[in-house]
C-alpha positions in Angstrom: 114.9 -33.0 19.0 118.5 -32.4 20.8 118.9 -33.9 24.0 122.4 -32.6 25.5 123.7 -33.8 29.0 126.1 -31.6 29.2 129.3 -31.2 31.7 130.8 -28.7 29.7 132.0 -26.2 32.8 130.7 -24.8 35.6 131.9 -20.7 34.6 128.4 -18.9 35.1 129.0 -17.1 32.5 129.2 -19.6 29.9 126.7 -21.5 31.2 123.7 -18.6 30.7 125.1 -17.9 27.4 124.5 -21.7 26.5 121.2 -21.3 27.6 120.9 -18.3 25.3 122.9 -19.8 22.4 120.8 -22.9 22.6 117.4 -20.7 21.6 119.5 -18.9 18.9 120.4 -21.9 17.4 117.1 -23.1 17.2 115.9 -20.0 15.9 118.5 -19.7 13.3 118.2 -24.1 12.4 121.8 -24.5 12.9 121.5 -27.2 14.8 119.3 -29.6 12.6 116.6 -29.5 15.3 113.3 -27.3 15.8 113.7 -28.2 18.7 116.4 -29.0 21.9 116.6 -29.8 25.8 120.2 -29.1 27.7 120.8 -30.2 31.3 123.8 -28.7 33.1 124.9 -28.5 36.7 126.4 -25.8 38.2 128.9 -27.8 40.6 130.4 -24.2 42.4 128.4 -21.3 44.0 126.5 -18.9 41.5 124.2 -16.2 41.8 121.8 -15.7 38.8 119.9 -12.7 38.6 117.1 -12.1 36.0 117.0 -9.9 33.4 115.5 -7.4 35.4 116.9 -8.8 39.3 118.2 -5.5 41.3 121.9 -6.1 41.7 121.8 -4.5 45.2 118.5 -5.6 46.5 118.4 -9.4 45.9 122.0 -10.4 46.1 124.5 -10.2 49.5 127.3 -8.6 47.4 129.9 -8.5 50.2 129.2 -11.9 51.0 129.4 -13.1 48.1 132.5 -10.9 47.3 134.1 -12.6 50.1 133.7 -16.1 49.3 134.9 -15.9 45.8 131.0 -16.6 45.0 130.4 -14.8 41.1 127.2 -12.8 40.2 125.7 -13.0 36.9 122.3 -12.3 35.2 120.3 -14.1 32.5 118.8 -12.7 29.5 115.0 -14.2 30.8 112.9 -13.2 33.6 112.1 -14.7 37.1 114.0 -14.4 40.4 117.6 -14.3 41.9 118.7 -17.8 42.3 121.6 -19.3 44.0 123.4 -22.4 41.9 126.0 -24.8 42.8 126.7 -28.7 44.5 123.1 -30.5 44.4 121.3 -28.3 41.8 120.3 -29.0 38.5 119.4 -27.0 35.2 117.3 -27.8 33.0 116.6 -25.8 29.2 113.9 -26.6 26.9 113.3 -24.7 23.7 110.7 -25.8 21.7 109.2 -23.2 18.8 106.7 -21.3 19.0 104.1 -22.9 16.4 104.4 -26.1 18.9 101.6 -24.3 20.8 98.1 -22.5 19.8 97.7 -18.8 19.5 95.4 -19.7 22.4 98.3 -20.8 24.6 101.1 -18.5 23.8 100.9 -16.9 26.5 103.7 -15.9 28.8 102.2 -17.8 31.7 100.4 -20.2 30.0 103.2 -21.1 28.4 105.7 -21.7 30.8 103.0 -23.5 33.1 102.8 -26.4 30.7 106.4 -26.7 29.7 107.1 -27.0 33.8 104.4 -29.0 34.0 105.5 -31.5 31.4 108.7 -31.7 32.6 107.2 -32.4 36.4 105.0 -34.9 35.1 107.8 -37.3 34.3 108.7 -37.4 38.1 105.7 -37.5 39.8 105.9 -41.7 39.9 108.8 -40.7 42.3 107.5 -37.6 44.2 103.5 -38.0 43.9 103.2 -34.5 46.0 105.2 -32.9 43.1 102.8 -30.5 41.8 103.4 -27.3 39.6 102.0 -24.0 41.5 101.4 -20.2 40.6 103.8 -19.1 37.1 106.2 -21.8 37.0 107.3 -23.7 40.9 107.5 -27.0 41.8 106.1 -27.6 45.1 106.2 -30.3 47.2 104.0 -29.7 50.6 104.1 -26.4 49.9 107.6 -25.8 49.7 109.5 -25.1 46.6 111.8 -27.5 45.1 112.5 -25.4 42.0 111.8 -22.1 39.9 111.8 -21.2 36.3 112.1 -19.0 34.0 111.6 -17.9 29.9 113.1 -16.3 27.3 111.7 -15.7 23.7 112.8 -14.8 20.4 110.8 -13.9 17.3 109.8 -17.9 16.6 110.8 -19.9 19.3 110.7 -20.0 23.3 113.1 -21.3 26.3 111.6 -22.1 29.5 114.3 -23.5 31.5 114.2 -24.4 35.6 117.0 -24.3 38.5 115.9 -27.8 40.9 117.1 -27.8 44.5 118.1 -31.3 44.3 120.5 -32.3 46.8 121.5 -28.9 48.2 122.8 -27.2 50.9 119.9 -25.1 51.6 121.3 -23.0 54.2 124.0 -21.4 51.5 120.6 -19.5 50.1 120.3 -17.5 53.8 123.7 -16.5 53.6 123.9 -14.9 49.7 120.2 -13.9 49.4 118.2 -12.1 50.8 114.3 -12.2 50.7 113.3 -11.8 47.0 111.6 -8.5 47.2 108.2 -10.0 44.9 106.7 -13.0 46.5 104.1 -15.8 44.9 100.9 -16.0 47.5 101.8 -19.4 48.4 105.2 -18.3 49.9 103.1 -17.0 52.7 106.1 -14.7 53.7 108.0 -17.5 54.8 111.5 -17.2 54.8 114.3 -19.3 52.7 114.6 -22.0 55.2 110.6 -22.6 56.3 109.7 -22.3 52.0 112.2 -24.1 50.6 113.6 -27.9 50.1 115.0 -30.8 47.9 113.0 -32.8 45.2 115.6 -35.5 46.7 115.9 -37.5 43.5 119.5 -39.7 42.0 120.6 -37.5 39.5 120.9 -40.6 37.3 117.2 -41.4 38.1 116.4 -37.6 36.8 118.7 -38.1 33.7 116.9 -41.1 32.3 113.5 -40.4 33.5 113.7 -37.1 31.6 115.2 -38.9 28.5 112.8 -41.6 28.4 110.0 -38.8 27.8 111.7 -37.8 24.4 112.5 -41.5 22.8 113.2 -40.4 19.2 116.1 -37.6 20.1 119.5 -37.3 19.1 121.5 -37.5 22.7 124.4 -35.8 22.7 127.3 -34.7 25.8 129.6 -33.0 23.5 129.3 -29.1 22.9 127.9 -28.8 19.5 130.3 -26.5 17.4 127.2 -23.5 16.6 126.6 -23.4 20.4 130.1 -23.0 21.4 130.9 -20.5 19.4 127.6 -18.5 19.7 128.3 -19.2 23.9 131.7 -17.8 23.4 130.8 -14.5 22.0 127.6 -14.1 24.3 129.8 -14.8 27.3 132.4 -12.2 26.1 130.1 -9.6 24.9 127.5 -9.5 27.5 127.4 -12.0 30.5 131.0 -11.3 31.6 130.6 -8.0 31.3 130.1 -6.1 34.8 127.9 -3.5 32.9 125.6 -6.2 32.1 125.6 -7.3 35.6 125.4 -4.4 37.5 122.7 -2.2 34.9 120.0 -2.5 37.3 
């Protein structure tokens, strides 16, 4: 397994399509690994939309417009999320064989690769606890949200963390997402939502002692920057990508 810390950038753009270029690579076995986790901040204001996120409905575009904050989607699903200072991102592809036909499902799935992931943090944040297709909760408030994208033989199920956020910057470039899990009891951004409140150097090796045997890395690995380079170009700078729904 790959195990990248990486500080690469903090362009949007090139960070989705290193998410993306990630579960090629995988796919294709040009890294020398079936299977890899990335961890990037986003250390500037971001929107991410999913795949299928309304451009107009679940983003303040003038706000955002007017504050120099970009807009970009991601090839999964899930929600609109807002990135930057106190976040962190979290990618894990893993192929599909990994898991039974039994639990291939899309929630299934992504419920125990969240749930593995919590699981190495709960020593720190006992009320840590994974909730409806892919939260983590603490007290009933959200501390993060993920997502997944699949390709013929592998998956990616990665997560954005509200770490050590400013929480109020959600209010003021999104709106309230227009589908809600039951838990969110129509609360809005400020009564649902908080920090896990963890030192990102804690997170970093916590999460790294879970996989012991792989190959750590903080440099871009050639495959990836190129593949990110020509998915950035192609698709997630592209304003008809952005704006298609």
């Amino acid at each position: 397994m790959l195990f990248w810390n990486d500080h690469t950038t903090s362009d949007i753009a090139w960070n989705i399509a290193a998410d993306e270029a990630l579960l090629i690579a995988c796919e294709q076995n040009l890294l020398g690994h079936e299977s890899a986790l990335r961890i990037w901040r986003q250390r500037s204001w971001a929107v991410v939309m999913g795949a299928s996120g309304r451009y107009m409905d679940e983003v303040y575009v003038d706000r955002c417009q007017q504050r120099g904050v970009p807009i970009a989607r991601r090839s999964s699903g899930g929600g609109t999320v807002l990135l930057g200072p106190g976040t962190l991102c979290v990618s894990w592809v893993r192929p599909l064989t990994d898991f039974k036909m039994s639990d291939r499902g899309v929630r299934e799935l992504q419920v125990f690769m969240i749930k593995k992931l919590a699981d190495q943090f709960k020593a720190i944040s006992r009320d840590l606890e994974v909730v409806a297709s892919g939260d983590w909760s603490i007290q009933g408030q959200k501390c993060a949200g993920s997502a997944q994208r699949r390709l013929k033989t592998h998956v990616m199920v990665h997560a954005s963390i509200l770490n050590q956020m400013d929480l109020s910057a959600i209010s003021y470039f999104l709106p309230p997402p227009p589908r809600m899990p039951e838990y969110r009891a129509n609360r809005d951004h400020g009564q649902f939502l908080r920090n896990l409140q963890m030192d990102p150097v804690v997170f970093l090796e916590r999460l790294a002692r879970h996989f012991p045997d792989a190959e750590e890395i903080s440099e871009v690995p050639l495959p990836i920057k190129k593949l990110a380079d020509e998915l950035a170009g192609d698709r997630f700078r592209m304003a008809e990508w952005t704006t298609r729904f």
